[in-house]
C-alpha distance (Angstrom), angle and dihedral (degrees) to the residues before:
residue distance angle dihedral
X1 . . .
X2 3.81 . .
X3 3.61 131.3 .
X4 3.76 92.7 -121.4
X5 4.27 101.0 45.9
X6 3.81 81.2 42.2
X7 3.61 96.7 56.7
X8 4.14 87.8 36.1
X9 4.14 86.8 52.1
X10 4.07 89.1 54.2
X11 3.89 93.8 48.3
X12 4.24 88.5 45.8
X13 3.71 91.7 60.1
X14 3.83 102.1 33.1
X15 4.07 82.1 53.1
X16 3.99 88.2 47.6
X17 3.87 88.8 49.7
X18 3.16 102.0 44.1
X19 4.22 91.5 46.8
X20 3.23 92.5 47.4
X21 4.23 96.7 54.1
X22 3.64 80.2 41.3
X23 3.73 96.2 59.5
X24 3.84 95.7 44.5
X25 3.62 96.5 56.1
X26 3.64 86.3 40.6
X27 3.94 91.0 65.7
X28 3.80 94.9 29.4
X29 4.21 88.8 54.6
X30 4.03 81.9 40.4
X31 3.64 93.7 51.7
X32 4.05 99.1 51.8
X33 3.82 87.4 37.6
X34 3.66 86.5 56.6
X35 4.09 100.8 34.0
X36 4.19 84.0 60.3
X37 3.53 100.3 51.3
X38 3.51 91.7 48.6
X39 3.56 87.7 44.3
X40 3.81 90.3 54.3
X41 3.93 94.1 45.7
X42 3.83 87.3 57.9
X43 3.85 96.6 47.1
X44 3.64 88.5 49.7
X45 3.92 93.1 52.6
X46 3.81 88.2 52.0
X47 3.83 95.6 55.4
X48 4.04 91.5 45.2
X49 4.34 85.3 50.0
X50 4.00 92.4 44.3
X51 3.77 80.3 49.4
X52 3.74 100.2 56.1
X53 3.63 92.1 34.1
X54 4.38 87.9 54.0
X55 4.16 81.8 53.2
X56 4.07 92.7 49.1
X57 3.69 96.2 -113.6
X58 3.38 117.8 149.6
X59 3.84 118.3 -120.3
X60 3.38 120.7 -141.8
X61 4.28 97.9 162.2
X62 3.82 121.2 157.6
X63 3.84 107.1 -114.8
X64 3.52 90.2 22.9
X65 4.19 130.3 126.3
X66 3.86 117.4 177.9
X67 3.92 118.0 178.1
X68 3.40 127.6 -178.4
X69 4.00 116.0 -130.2
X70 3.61 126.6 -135.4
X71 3.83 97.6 -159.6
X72 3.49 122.5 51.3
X73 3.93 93.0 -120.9
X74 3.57 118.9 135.5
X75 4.31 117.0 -148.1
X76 3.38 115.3 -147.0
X77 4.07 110.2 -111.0
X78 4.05 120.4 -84.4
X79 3.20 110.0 -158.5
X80 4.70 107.9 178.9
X81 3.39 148.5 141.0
X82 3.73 124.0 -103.4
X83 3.84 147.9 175.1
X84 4.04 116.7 -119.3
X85 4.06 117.4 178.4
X86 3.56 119.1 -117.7
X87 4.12 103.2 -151.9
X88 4.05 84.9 -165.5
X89 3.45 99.3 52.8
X90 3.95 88.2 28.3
X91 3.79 89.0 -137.1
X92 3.16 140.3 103.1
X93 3.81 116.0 -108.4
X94 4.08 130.9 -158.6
X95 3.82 122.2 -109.3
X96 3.56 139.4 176.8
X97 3.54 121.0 -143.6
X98 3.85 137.5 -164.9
X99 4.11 127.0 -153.2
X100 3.78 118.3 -166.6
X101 4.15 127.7 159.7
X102 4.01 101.9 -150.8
X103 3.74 119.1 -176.2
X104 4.46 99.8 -128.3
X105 3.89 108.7 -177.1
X106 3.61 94.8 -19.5
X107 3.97 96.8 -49.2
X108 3.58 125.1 111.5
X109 3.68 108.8 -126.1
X110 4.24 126.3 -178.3
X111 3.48 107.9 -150.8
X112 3.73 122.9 -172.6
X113 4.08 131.6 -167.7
X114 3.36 134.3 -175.2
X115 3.68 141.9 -171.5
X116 3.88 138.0 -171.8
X117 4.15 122.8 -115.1
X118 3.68 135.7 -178.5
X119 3.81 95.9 -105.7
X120 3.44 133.1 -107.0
X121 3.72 91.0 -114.9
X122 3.92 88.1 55.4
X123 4.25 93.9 46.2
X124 3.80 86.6 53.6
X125 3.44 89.8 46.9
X126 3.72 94.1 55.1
X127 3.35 97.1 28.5
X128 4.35 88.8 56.9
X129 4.23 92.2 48.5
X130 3.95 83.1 48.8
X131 3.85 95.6 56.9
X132 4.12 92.8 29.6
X133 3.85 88.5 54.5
X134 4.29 91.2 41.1
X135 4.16 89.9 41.5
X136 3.73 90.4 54.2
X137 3.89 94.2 39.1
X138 3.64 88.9 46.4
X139 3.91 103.9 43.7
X140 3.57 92.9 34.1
X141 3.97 86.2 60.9
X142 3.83 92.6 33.1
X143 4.18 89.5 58.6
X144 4.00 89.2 36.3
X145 4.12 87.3 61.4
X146 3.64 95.1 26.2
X147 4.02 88.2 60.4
X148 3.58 98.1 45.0
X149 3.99 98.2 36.5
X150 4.39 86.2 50.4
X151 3.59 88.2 39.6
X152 3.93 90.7 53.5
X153 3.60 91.3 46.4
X154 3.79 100.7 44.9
X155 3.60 88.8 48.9
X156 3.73 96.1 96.9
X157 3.45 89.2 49.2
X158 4.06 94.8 48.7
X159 4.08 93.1 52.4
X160 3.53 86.3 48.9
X161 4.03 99.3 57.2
X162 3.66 81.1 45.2
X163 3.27 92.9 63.7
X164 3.85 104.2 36.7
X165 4.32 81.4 55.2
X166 3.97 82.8 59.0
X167 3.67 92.6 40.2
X168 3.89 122.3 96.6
X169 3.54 130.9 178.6
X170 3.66 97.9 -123.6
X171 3.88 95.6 69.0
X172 2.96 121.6 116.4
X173 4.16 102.1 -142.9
X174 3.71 123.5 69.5
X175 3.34 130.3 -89.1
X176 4.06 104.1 -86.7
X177 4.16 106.7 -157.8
X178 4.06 119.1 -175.8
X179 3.88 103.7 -122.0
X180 3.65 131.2 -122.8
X181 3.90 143.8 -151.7
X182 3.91 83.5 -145.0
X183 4.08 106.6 104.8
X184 4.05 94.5 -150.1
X185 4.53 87.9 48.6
X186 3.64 85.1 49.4
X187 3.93 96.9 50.3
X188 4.18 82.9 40.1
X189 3.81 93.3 55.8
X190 3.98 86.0 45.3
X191 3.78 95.4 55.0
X192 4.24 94.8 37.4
X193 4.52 82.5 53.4
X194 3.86 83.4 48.1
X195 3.77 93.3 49.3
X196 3.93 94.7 33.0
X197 4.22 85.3 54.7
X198 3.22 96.3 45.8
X199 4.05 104.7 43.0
X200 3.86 87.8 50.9
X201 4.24 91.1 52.6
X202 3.54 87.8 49.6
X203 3.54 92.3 47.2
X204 3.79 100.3 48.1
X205 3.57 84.4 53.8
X206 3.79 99.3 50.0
X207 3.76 84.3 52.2
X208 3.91 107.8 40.8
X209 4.23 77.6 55.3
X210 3.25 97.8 50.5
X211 3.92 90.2 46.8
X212 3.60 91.8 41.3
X213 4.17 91.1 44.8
X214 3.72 90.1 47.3
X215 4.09 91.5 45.6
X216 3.88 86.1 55.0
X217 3.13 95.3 53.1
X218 3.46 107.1 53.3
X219 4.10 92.3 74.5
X220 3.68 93.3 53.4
X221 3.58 92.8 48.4
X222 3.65 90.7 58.3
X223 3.21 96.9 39.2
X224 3.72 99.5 55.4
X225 4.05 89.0 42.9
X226 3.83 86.3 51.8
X227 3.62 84.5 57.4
X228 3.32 97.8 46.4
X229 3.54 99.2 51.3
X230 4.19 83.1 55.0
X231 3.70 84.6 53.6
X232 3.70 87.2 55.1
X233 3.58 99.5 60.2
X234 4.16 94.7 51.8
X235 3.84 120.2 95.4
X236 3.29 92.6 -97.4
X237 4.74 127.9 -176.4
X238 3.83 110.8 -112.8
X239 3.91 84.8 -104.8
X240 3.89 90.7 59.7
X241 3.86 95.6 50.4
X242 3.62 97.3 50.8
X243 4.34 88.0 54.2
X244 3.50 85.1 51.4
X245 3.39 100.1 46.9
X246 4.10 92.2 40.8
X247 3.97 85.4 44.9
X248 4.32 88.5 56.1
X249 3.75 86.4 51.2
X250 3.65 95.6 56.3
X251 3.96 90.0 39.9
X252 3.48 91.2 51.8
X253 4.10 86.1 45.8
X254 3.78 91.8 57.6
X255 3.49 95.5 44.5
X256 3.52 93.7 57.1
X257 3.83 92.5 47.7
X258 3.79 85.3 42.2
X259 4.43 92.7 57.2
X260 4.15 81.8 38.2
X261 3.36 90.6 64.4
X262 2.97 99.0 40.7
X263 3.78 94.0 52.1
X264 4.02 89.4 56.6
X265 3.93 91.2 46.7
X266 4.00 84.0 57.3
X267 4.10 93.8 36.3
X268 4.01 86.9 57.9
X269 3.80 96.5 57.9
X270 3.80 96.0 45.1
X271 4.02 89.8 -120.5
X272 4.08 94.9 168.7
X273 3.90 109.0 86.8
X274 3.69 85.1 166.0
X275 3.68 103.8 91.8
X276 4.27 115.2 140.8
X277 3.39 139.9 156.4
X278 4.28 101.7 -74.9
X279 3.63 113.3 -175.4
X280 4.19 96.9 -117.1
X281 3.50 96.8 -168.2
X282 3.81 91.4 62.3
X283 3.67 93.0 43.6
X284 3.64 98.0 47.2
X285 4.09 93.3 43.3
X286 4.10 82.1 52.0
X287 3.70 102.2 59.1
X288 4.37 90.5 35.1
X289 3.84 76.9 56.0
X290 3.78 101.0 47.3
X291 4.54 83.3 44.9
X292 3.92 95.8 51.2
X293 3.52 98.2 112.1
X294 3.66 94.0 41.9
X295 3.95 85.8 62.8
X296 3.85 90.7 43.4
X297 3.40 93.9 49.2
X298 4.57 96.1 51.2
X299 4.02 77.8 42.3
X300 3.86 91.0 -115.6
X301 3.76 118.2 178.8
X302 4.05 97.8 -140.5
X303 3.78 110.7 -165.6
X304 4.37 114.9 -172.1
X305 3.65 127.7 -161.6
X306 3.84 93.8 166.8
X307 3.87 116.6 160.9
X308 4.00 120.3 -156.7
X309 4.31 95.9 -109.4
X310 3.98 122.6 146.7
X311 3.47 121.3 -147.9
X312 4.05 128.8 -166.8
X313 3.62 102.6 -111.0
X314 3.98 147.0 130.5
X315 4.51 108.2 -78.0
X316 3.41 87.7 -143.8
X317 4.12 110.6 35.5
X318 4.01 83.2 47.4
X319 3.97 91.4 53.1
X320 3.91 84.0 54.8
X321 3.26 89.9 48.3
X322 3.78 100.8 54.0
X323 4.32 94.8 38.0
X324 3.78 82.0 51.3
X325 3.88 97.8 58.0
X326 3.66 88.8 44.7
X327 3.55 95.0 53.3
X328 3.37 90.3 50.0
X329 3.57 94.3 56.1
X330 3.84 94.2 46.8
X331 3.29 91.8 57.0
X332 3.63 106.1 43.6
X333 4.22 100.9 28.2
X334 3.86 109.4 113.1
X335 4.17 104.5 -111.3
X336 3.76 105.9 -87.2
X337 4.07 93.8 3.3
X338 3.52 136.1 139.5
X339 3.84 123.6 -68.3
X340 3.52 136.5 176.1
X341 4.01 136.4 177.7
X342 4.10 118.9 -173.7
X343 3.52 125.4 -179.9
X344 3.75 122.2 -171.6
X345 4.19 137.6 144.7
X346 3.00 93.8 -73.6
X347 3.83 115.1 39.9
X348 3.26 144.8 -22.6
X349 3.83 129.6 -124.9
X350 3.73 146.5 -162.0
X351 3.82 129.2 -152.6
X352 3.47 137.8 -174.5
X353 4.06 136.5 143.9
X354 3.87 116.3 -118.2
X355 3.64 138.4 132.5
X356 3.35 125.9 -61.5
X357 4.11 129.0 -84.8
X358 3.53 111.4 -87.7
X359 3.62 86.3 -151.2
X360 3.64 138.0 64.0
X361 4.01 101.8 -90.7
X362 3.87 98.0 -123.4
X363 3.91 84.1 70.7
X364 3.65 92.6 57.3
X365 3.34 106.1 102.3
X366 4.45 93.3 39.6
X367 3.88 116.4 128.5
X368 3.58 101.6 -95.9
X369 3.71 104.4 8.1
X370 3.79 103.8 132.1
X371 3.51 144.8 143.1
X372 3.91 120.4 -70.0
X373 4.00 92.3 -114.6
X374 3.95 129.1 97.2
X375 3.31 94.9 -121.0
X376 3.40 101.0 61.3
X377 3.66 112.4 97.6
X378 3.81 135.5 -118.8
X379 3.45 95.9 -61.7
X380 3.64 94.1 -114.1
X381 4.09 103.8 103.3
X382 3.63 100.0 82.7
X383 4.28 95.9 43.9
X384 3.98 82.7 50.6
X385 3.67 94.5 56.9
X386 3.58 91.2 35.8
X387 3.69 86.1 56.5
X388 3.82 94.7 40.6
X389 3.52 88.6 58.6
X390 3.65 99.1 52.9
X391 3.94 95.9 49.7
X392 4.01 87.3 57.4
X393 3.97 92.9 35.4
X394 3.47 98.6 -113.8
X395 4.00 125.3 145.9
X396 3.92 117.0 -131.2
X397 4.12 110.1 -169.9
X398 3.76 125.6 166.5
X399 3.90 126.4 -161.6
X400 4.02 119.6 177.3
X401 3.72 115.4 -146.0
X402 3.82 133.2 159.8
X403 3.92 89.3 17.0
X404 4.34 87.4 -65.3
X405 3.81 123.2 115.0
X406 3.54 113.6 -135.9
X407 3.54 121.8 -169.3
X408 3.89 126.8 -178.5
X409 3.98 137.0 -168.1
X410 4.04 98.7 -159.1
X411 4.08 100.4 -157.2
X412 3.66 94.4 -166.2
X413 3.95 85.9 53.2
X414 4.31 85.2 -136.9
């Protein structure tokens, strides 16, 4: 939910709330207030009777009962509401009524008055259509301003997470924040420059050493595998050849870690200006091609659906690409299982049945998160095409269902 409907949503039901407790007291107050002065218009009627009666008038008053008491008793006064039928309206109609003994010329008289009101049914009708119509008037304009006053003020604040989601850490400008008269934006965009700074120096520096590591290395590695080779051609004891031979296997580990590496370090500052359209279908048929017997020979049941497409993309990052997801899948395909490769506009996707991750799937495509099996690799193929993909804006995703990895480079990024 966002920050502004949020905010609105609060303001909606503390209006209601408040309305609402407003309105009640409103009838309740309205209602006493109302009860008295009918209260007093009664009393008053009774003193004007006992008045007329004390002068021996005769009172003939609509609304009006006077008895004359045999016993001196005096009743304490009822003052109520009740219900009298009107046979013209054919309804029946509200009144208030007074009952008070008075003591006229020595005689106890009960004398009774009445008047008509609204109802109390009829205020609270009123009285609730009032407040309904005012609450919705008065939230309805309260969330109107509300929405475009927040909406106003959070906009600094919106253009900025718009461009933090754009921002990355390997470019090479400086983060540009829109500025605010708000105190707590300003001291935000402060902090976010910090971080921003201080992410990208620690960055640079992760990757000029891992260049500069991976640089380094390169000599050694040839050196000792020069050496080795020499080794090679010695008389050597059974026991000797198999170090050498295990010692090549690790060399020839660490120099493929070493160009991976290497690879990465170059993926992360965008070094390949030389995307173009590349027919895919004709690369992607090529290297299947050149991998045939491979498949025959594991017994895998390869099924195409390739259609001819180009896409605008670096020759030789999209050849790494491709030999990557291959490898993967001749490594990892169960021996004589299913495996499928379709290439359409839109993406292009690899199949095959296996076992399932023995990892959690967000950590698929980690530097060096691989399966627990010799075979496997370096643990570098699936971070390169991650990486691959992001330098030409492509999504990868991967879902496995029915016991088959599928894994998908959407070109369109939809």
């Amino acid at each position: 939910m966002k920050l502004i409907v949020k905010t609105s949503l609060h303001y909606l039901w503390l209006s209601l709330s408040i309305l609402l407790a407003t309105g009640a007291i409103f009838y309740l107050v309205l209602r006493d207030n109302i009860s008295s002065e009918i209260r007093e218009q009664l009393e008053l009627q009774v003193d004007m009777i006992s008045q007329e009666v004390e002068k021996g008038h005769q009172v003939i008053f609509p609304l009006v009962e006077l008895k004359e008491l045999s016993a001196k008793t005096i009743a304490p006064s009822v003052f109520k509401d009740t219900l009298i039928y009107d046979h013209l309206q054919d309804e029946h109609e509200g009144y208030y009524y007074l009952s008070e003994t008075k003591i006229i010329n020595n005689k106890p008289y009960n004398i009774k008055v009445m008047t008509t009101y609204i109802g109390w049914n009829e205020y609270l009708k009123t009285i609730s259509l009032i407040f309904l119509g005012l609450t919705f008037l008065l939230v309805t304009a309260g969330i109107v301003v509300n929405y475009f006053i927040s909406k106003n003020i959070w906009r600094p604040f919106l253009n900025n997470l718009s461009i933090l989601k754009e921002h990355s850490v390997q470019a090479r400008t400086d983060l540009a924040l829109e500025k605010s008269d708000i105190d707590e934006f300003e001291q935000l965009n402060a902090v976010l420059h910090e971080y921003a700074d201080r992410n990208r120096k620690e960055y640079t520096g992760l990757q000029e050493f891992t260049e500069n590591a991976s640089h380094e290395l390169q000599t050694p590695i040839s050196i000792i595998r020069a050496r080795l080779e020499g080794m090679s051609q010695l008389p050597l004891t059974n026991e000797a050849v198999n170090y050498v031979s295990d010692a090549k296997q690790a060399l020839d580990r660490l120099s493929k870690v070493n160009k991976g590496l290497l690879l990465l370090a170059k993926l992360t500052h965008d070094n390949f200006p030389d995307q173009q359209a590349l027919p895919v279908s004709a690369i992607l048929t090529g290297q299947i091609v050149q991998l045939e017997e491979l498949f025959e020979s594991r017994g895998l049941k390869l099924q195409q659906d390739i259609q001819k497409i180009s896409v605008k993309a670096s020759p030789h990052l999209f050849d790494i690409l491709i030999a990557n997801f291959l490898s993967n899948i001749l490594k990892h395909a169960n021996r004589e299982g299913f495996v499928a490769i379709v290439l359409d506009s839109d993406k292009l996707n690899f199949t095959n049945e296996g076992e399932p991750l023995p990892f959690a799937e967000k950590e698929l495509f980690a530097r060096f998160k691989k399966n627990h099996q010799p075979s496997a690799g370096v643990g570098l193929g699936l971070s390169i095409i991650n990486q691959i993909c992001l330098v030409h804006k492509w999504r990868v995703t991967y879902q496995y269902t029915g016991g088959r990895h599928n894994f998908t480079v959407w070109f369109n990024n939809n």
